[in-house]
C-alpha positions in Angstrom: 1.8 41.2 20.2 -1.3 42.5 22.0 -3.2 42.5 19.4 -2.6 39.1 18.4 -3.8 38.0 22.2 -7.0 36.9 20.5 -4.7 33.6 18.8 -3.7 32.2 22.2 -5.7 29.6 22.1 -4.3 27.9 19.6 -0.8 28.9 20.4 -1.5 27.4 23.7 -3.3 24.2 22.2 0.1 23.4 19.6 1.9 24.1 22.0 0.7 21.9 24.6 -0.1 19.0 22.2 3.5 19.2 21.0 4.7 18.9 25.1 2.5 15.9 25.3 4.0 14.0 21.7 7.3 14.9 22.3 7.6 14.4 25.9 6.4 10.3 25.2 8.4 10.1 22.1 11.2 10.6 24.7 10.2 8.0 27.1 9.6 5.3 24.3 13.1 6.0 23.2 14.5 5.6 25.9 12.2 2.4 26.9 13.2 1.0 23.8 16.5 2.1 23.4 18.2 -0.7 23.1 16.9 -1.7 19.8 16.3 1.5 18.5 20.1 2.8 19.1 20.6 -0.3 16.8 19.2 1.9 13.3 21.3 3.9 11.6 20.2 7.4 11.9 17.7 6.5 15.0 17.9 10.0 15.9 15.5 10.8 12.9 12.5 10.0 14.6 12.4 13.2 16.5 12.8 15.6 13.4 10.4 13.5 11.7 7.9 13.2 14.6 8.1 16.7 15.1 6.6 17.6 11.8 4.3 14.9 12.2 2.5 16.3 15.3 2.9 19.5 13.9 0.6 18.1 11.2 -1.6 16.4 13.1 -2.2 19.8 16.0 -2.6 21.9 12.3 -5.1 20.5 11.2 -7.1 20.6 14.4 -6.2 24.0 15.0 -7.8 25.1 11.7 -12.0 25.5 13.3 -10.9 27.2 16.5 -9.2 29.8 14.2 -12.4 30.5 12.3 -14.2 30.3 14.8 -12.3 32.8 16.9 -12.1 35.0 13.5 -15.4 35.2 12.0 -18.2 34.8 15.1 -18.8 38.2 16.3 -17.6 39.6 19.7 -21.3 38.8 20.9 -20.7 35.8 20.8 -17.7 35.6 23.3 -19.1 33.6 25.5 -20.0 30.8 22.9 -16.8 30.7 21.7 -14.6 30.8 25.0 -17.1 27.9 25.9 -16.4 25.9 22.9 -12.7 26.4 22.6 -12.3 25.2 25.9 -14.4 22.1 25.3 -13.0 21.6 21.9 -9.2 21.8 23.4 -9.2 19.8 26.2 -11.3 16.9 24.3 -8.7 16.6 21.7 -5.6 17.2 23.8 -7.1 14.8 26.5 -7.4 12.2 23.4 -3.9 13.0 22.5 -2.3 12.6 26.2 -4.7 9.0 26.4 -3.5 7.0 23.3 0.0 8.4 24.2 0.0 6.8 27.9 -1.3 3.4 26.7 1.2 3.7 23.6 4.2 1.9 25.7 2.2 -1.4 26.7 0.5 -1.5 23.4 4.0 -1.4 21.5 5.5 -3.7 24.1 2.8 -6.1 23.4 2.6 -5.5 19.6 5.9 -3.9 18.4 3.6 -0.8 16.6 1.9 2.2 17.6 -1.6 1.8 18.7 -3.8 1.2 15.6 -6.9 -1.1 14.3 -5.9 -3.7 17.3 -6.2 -0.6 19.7 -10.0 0.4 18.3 -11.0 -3.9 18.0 -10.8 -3.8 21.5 -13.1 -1.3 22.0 -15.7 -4.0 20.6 -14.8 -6.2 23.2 -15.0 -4.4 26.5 -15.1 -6.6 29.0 -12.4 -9.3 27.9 -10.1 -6.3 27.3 -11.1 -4.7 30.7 -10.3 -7.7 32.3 -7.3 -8.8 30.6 -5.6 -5.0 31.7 -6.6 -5.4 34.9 -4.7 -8.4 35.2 -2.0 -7.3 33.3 -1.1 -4.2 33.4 -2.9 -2.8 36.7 0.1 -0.8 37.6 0.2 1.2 34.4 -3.9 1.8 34.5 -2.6 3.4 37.6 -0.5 5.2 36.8 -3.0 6.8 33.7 -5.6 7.2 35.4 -3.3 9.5 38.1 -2.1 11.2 35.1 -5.3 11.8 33.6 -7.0 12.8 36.9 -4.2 15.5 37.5 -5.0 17.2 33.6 -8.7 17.4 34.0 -7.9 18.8 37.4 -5.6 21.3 35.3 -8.4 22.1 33.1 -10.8 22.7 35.2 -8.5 25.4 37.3 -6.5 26.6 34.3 -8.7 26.0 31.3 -9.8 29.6 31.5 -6.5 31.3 31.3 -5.3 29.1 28.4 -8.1 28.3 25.8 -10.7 31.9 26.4 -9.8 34.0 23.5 -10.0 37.8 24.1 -12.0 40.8 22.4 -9.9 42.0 19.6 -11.3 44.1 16.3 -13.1 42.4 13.9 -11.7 43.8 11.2 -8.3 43.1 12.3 -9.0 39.4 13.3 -10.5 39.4 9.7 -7.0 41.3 8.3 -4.9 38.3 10.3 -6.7 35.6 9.5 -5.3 35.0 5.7 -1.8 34.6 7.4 -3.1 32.4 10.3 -4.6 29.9 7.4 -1.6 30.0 5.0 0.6 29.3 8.3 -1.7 26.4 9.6 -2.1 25.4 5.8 1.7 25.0 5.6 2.0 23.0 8.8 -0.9 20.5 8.1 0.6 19.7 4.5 4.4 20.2 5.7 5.2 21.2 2.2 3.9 23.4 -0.4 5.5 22.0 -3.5 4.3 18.1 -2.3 1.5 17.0 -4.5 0.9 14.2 -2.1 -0.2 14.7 1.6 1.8 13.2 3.8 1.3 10.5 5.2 2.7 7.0 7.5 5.1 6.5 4.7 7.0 9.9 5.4 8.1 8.7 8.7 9.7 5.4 6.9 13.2 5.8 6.8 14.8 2.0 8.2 14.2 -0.9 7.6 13.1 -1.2 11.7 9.3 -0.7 11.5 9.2 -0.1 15.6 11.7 2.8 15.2 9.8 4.2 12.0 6.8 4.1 13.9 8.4 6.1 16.8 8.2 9.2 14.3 4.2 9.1 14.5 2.4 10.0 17.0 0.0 7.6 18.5 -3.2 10.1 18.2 -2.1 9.9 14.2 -2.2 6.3 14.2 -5.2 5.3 16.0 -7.1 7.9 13.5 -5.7 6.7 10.3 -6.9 3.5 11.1 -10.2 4.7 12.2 -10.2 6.3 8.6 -9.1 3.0 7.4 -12.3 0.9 8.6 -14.2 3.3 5.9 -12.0 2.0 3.4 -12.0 -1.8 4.1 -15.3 -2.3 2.4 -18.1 -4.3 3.0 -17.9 -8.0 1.3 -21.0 -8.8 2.1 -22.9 -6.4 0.0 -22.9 -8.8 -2.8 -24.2 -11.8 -0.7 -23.5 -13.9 2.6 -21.8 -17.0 2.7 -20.4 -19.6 5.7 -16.5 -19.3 5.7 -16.5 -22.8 5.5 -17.6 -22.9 2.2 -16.0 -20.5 0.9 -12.9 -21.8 1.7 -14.0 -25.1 0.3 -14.9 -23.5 -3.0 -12.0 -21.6 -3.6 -9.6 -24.3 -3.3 -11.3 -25.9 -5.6 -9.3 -23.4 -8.4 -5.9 -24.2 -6.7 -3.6 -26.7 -7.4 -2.5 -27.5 -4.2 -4.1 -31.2 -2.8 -5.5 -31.9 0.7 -2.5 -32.8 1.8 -0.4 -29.8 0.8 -1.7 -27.6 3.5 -0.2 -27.2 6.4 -2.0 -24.8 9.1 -6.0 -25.2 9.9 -5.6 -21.9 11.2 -4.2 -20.4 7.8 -6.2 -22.2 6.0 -4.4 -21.6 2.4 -1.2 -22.2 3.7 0.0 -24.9 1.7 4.0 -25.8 0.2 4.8 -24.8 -3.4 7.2 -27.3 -5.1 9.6 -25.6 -7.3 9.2 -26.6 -11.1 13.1 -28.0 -10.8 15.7 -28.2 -7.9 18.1 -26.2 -8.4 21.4 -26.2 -5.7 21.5 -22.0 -5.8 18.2 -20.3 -5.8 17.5 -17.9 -8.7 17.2 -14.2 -7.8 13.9 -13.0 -9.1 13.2 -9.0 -10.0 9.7 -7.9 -10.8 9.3 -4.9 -13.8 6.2 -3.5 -12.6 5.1 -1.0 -15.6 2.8 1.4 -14.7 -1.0 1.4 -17.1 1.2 -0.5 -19.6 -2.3 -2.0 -20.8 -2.1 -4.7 -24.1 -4.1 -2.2 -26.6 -0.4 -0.4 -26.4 1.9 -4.0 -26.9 2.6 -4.4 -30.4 2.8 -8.6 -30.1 -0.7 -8.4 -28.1 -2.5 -7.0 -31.2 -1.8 -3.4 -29.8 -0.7 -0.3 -31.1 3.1 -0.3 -32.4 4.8 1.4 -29.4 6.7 -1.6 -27.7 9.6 -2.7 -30.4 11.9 -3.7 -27.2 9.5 -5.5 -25.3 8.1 -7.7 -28.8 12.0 -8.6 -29.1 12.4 -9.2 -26.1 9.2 -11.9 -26.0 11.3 -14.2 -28.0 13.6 -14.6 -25.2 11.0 -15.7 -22.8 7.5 -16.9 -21.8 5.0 -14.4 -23.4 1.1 -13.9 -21.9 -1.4 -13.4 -24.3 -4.5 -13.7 -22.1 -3.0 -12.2 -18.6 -5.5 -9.9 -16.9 -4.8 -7.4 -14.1 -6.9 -7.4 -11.0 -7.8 -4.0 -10.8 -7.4 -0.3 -11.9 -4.9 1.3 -9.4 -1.2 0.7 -9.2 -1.8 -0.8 -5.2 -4.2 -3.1 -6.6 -1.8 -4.3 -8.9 0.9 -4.1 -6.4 -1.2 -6.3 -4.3 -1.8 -8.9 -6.8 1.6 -9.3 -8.3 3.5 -8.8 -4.9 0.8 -10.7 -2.5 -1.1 -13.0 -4.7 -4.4 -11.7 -2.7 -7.6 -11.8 -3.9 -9.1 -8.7 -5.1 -12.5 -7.4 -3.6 -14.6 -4.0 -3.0 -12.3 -3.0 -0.3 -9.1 -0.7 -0.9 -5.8 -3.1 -1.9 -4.2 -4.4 1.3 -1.5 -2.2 0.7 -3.4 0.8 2.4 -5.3 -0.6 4.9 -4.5 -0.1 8.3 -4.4 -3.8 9.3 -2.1 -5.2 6.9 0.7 -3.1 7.3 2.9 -5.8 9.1 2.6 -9.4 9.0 0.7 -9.5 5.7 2.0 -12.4 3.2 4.6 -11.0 0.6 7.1 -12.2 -1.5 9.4 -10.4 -0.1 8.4 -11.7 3.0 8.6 -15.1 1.6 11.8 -14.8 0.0 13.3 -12.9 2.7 13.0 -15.8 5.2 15.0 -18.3 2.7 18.0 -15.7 2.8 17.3 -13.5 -0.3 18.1 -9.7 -0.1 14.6 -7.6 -0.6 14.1 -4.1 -2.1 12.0 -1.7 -3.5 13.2 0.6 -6.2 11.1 3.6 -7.5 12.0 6.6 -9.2 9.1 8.6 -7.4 8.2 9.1 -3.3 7.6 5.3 -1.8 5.2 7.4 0.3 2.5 7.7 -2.3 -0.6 5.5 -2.2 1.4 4.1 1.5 3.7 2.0 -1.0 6.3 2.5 1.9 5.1 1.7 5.2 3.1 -1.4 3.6 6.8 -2.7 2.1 8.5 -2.3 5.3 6.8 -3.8 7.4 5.6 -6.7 5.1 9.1 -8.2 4.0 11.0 -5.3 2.3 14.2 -4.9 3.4 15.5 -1.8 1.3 13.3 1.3 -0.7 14.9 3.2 -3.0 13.2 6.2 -4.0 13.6 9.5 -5.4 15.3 10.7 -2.7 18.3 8.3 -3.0 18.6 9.4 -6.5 19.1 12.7 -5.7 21.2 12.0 -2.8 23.6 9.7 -4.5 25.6 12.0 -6.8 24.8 10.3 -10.2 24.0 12.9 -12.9 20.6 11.3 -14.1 18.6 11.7 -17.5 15.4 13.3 -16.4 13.3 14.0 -13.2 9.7 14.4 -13.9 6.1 15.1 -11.7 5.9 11.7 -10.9 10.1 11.6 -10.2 12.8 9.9 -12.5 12.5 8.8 -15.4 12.2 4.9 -16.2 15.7 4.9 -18.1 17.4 6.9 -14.5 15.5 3.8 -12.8 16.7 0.8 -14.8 19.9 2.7 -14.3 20.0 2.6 -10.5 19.0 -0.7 -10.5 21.3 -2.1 -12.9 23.6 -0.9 -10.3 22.1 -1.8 -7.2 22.0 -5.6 -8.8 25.3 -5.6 -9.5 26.1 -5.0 -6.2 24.8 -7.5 -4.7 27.4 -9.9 -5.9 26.8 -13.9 -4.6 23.9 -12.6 -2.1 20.6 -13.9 -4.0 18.1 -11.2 -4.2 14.7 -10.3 -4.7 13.4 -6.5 -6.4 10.2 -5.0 -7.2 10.7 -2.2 -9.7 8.1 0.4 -10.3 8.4 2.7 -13.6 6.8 6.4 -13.0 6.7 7.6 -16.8 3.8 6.3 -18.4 1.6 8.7 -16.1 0.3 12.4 -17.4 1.6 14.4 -17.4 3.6 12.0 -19.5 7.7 13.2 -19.1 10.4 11.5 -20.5 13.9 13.1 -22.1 13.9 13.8 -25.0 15.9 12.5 -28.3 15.3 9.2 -27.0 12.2 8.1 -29.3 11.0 8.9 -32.5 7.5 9.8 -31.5 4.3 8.1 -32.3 2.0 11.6 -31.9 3.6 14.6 -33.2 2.7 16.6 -29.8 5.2 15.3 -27.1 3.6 14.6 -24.1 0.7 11.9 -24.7 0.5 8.7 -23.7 1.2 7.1 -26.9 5.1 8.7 -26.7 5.4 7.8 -22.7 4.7 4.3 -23.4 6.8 4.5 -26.0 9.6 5.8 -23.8 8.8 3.4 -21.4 9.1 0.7 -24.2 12.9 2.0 -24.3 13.6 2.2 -20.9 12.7 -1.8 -20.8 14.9 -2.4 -23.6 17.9 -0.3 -22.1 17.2 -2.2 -18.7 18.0 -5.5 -20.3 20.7 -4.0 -23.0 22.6 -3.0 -19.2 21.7 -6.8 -17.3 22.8 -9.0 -20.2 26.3 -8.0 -19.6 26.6 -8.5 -16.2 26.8 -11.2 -13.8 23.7 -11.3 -11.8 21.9 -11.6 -15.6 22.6 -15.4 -15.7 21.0 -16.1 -12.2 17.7 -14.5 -12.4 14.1 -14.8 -13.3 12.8 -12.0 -14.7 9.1 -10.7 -15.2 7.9 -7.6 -16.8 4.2 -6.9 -16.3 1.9 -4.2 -16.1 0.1 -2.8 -12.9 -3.0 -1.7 -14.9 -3.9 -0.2 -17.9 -4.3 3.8 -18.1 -8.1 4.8 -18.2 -10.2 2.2 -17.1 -14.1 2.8 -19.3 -16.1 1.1 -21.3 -20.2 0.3 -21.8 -20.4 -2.8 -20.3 -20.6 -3.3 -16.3 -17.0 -4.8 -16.3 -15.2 -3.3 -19.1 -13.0 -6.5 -19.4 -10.8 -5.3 -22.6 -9.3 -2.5 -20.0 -7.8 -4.8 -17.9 -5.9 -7.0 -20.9 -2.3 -6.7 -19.8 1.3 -7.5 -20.9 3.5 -10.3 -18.9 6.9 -11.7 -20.1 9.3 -14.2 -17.9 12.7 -14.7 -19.2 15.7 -15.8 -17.1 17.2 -19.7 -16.8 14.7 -22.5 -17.1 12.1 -20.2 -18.9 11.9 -21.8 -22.1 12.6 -19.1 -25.0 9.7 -17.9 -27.3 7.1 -20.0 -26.0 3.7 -18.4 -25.4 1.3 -18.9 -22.4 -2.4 -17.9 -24.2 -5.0 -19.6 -21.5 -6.6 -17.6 -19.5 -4.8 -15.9 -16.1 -5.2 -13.7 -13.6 -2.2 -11.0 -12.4 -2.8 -13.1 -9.1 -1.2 -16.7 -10.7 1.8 -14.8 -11.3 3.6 -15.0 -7.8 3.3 -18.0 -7.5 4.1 -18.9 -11.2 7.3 -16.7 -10.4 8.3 -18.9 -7.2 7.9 -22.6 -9.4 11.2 -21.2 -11.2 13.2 -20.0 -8.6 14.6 -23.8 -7.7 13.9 -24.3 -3.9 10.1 -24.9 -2.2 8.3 -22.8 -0.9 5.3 -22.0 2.0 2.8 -19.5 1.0 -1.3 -18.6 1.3 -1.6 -17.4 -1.6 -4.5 -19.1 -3.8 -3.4 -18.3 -7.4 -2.2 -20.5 -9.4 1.2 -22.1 -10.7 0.5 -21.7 -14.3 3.3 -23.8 -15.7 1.8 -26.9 -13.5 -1.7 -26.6 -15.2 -2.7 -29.2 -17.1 -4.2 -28.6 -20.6 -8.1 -29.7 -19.2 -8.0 -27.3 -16.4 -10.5 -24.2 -17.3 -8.4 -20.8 -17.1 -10.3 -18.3 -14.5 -9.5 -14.5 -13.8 -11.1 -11.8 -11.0 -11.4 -7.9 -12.0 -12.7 -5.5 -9.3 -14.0 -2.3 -11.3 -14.8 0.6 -8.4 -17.9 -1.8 -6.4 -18.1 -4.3 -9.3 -17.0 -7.8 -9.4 -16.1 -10.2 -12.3 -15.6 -13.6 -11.7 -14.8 -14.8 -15.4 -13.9 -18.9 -16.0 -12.9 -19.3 -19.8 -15.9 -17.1 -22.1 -18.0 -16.9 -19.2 -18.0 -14.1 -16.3 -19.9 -13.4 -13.0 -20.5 -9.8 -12.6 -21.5 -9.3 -8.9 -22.8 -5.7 -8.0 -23.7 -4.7 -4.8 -27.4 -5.6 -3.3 -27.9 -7.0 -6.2 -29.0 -10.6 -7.7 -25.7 -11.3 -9.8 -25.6 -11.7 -13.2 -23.6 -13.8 -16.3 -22.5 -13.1 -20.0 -20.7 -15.3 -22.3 -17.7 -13.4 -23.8 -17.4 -13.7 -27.4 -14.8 -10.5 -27.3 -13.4 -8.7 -24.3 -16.1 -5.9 -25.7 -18.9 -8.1 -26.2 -21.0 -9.4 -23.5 -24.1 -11.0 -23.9 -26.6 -12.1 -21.1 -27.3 -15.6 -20.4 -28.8 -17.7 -17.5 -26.8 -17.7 -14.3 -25.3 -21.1 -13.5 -25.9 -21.0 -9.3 -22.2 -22.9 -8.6 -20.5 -20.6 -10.5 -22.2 -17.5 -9.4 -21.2 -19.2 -5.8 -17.9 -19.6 -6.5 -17.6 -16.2 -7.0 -18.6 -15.0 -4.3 -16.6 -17.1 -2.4 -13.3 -15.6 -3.5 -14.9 -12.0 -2.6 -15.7 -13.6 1.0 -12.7 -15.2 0.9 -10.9 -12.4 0.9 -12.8 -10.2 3.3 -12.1 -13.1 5.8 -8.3 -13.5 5.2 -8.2 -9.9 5.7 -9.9 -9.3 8.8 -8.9 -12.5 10.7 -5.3 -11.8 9.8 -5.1 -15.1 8.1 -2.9 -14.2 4.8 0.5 -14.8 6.3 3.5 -17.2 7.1 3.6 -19.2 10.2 4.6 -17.1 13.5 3.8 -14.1 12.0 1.7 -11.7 13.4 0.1 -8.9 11.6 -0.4 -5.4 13.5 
């Protein structure tokens, strides 16, 4: 073990930084114990927050290894000096957002995150609002605080110096040193994902969920966040005021239909007709099911089930999606929210809670809400943005596998779209009387493109392609509705399947619009059968298309459009964000905004022709609004119900 003296550092710095996490995950149990003892399984939030912090001291332990490894014994001095700097910085940071972590979740019910660094912007209202209101515990930190650099000045030495050891042999120990701090900061070596917030979801409580971070975590990711949200403005500037003005324009909701000046789309939905028990409503979200592969849409001939199926409901023939990623297709179908240049809300840091869902929505009128996904709800964040935005329940690969059901197929991506429909054919029927709402997410049409096999005759003769997957996927839709139709719940629901995205997003013009051409079919009571919906949409009128049928009224933000109220003069409009492109397209013509740069317009004679024209001012203006728009909803925390606060 002498020889391995050299390593104490970071021994000493985990070690230290794990005191610190788990000694205040402690005290915020027990502050909040009340509520937390309430969670089944509360007790998970110190196996859980153990491997986060392990995580988090891992990856900051990885430069003080190669530092102490590869810089000569020459340079001692150097690297004593530096590991002593570098260590008490981090730990100091560590011990600070973990002493003001209790008033900040008293005050916010969250870990410190984007609120924590806003303040920063605004030091001396936020110095003067602690000093009024929480002297006692700025006391008490600052005490704390003065007693560690005390510490560090009379002990720093004797933890963080590093000691003369063979080169060679620091060089021989090093491979195992990286593999071991390797392991920790990715917690798994099978894991194609890193983890992330979503690993330390496991209630449906998202104060005890957060207990399993660690507040240093927290604050960073949303840091990281900032670099994500994007900046609205690079395609112009525009007062909020107009903007607002111009995007109601495209709603239907009157002047009297909203409700809050400080939500300023919050408006009530009526339903299309009263019913006396609201409809349940499950969404079919189908991963890159783009139209070039739906048979009725002019596609290829890989969706037999689904073109039966459109003569049992309302088929769109002119739907398109938002964006290119499944969260930007979660966020329009599940939000309604307007896509712009910055990440989909559901990874952003300061949407995460009190951010306008359906679930959320549907929740508050009595409905049951889950989430049901063959895969890991952690990927892309899909987890911590669904519960703390409305969802009640998620149901992932891990409650397949804990469930004791022999299933079909597990794949890269995690079970197959016939073991999902399968679980949530069940899951439905379980929820006898109780109305319900579910988002379903299929995993197979996504290389490495699995499914069983025998279940298809194939379109390609090699197996795994993406012709076959969506072919499979086709199935899987077909066995999901085979399954419904003889049960109870069947009668009582709305319906939708609809694609997130279509697979590879390319094509020679700016905005290849043909790539975001997408499949969307409602069936359920009240849906007339075999009609067709062919004017132009956007993925983001279909929430609140989806509410019109569900019987009861509705308040909600959200600025798409109830298609079936439309009337036949109004002009159909659709929004596609392609990476740092915008397209603001209104019937065959289309804004395309890039960024710094004077927009520009085509007329559409084909969703692959575009052809330059003279930019009409309003309508250039009108897109830009929705982009604003959106910036402003997001950063003001101004997408959301009454009473609700996001985090």
């Amino acid at each position: 073990m002498k020889k391995l003296s050299f390593l104490k550092p970071i021994f000493n710095f985990i070690a230290i930084g794990l005191l610190i996490t788990t000694l205040s995950r402690i005290f915020l149990f027990f502050l909040f114990k009340d509520r937390v003892v309430e969670t089944p399984n509360f007790w998970y939030i110190f196996p859980i927050g153990l491997r986060m912090d392990l995580i988090l001291l891992c990856y900051l332990s990885f430069l003080p290894a190669v530092l102490i490894t590869f810089l000569p014994n020459k340079w001692l001095k150097f690297t004593n000096k530096f590991l002593l700097i570098y260590s008490f910085l981090f730990l100091f940071l560590i011990l600070f957002v973990e002493l003001a972590s209790p008033d900040f979740v008293k005050q916010y019910d969250t870990r410190p995150n984007k609120i924590f660094l806003d303040y920063l912007i605004y030091p001396k209202e936020v110095v003067g609002m602690l000093l009024k209101s929480y002297l006692s515990s700025i006391i008490v930190t600052f005490l704390i605080l003065a007693a560690v650099i005390y510490f560090a000045f009379k002990k720093g030495k004797k933890y963080f110096y590093t000691s003369l050891a063979d080169y060679k042999f620091k060089l021989m120990v090093f491979p195992l040193v990286a593999f071991l701090l390797f392991f920790g900061a990715r917690s798994s070596l099978t894991s194609k994902r890193p983890i992330n917030a979503s690993n330390a979801v496991f209630s449906t409580d998202q104060l005890t969920n957060t207990l399993g971070l660690n507040s240093f975590y927290t604050v960073a990711f949303a840091a990281y966040s900032i670099k994500n949200e994007g900046n609205t403005k690079m395609y112009g500037k525009m007062d909020e005021a107009e903007a607002i003005a111009r995007v109601k324009k495209y709603m239907i909701a009157g002047p009297n239909d909203f409700t809050d000046a400080d939500i300023p789309f919050l408006h009530v939905q009526q339903p299309d007709s009263a019913n006396k028990k609201p409809y349940n409503l499950v969404i079919f979200l189908q991963e890159s099911l783009g139209a070039e592969y739906v048979g009725i849409l002019g596609g290829k001939p890989l969706t037999p089930e689904f073109d039966k199926l459109s003569k049992e409901g309302l088929l769109f023939t002119n739907l398109y999606c938002t964006g290119t990623r499944s969260v930007r297709g979660i966020e329009a179908v599940v939000t309604g929210f307007l896509p712009s240049p910055s990440e989909s809300v559901v990874k952003l840091g300061n949407s995460q809670q009190g951010f306008f869902t359906l679930a959320d929505a549907l929740k508050q009128k009595g409905y049951d809400t889950s989430f049901i996904y063959g895969g890991m709800a952690n990927f892309d964040n899909m987890a911590s943005f669904f519960n703390g935005n409305g969802f009640q329940d998620i149901v992932d690969q891990e409650d397949f596998e804990s469930d004791g059901n022999k299933y079909a197929f597990k794949g890269t991506w995690g079970y197959s779209d016939e073991d999902l429909v399968t679980k949530a054919n069940s899951y439905f029927k379980a929820k006898g009387d109780k109305p319900f709402f579910s988002l379903m997410f299929s995993t197979s049409n996504h290389e490495p493109f699995e499914y069983p096999t025998g279940r298809i005759q194939p379109f390609d003769k090699k197996p795994a392609t993406v012709n076959n997957a969506m072919k499979y996927a086709d199935f899987s839709i077909g066995k999901f509705f085979e399954m419904a139709k003889k049960e109870a719940y069947f009668k009582n629901t709305i319906f939708i399947v609809i694609a997130d995205h279509n697979t590879r997003t390319y094509g020679k013009n700016l905005v290849p619009i043909n790539k975001f051409h997408i499949p969307a079919l409602i069936m359920g009571p009240g849906v007339k059968k075999g009609s067709v919906y062919s004017n132009l949409a956007s993925q983001i009128d279909i929430p609140p298309t989806l509410l019109g049928y569900l019987g009861i009224p509705f308040e909600t933000p959200m600025v798409g459009r109830n298609l079936n109220k439309l009337d036949a003069k109004t002009q159909g409009r659709s929004i596609m964000q392609f990476n740092d492109i915008n397209a603001f397209r209104v019937e065959n013509q289309v804004v395309i905004m890039q960024p710094n740069l004077k927009p520009l317009q085509f007329e559409i004679k084909n969703d692959t022709t575009l052809i330059p024209v003279k930019l009409n001012e309003e309508l250039a203006k009108d897109a830009l609004a929705h982009v604003i728009t959106a910036g402003n909803l997001y950063k003001e925390n101004k997408y959301k119900l009454k009473g609700k606060v996001s985090k």
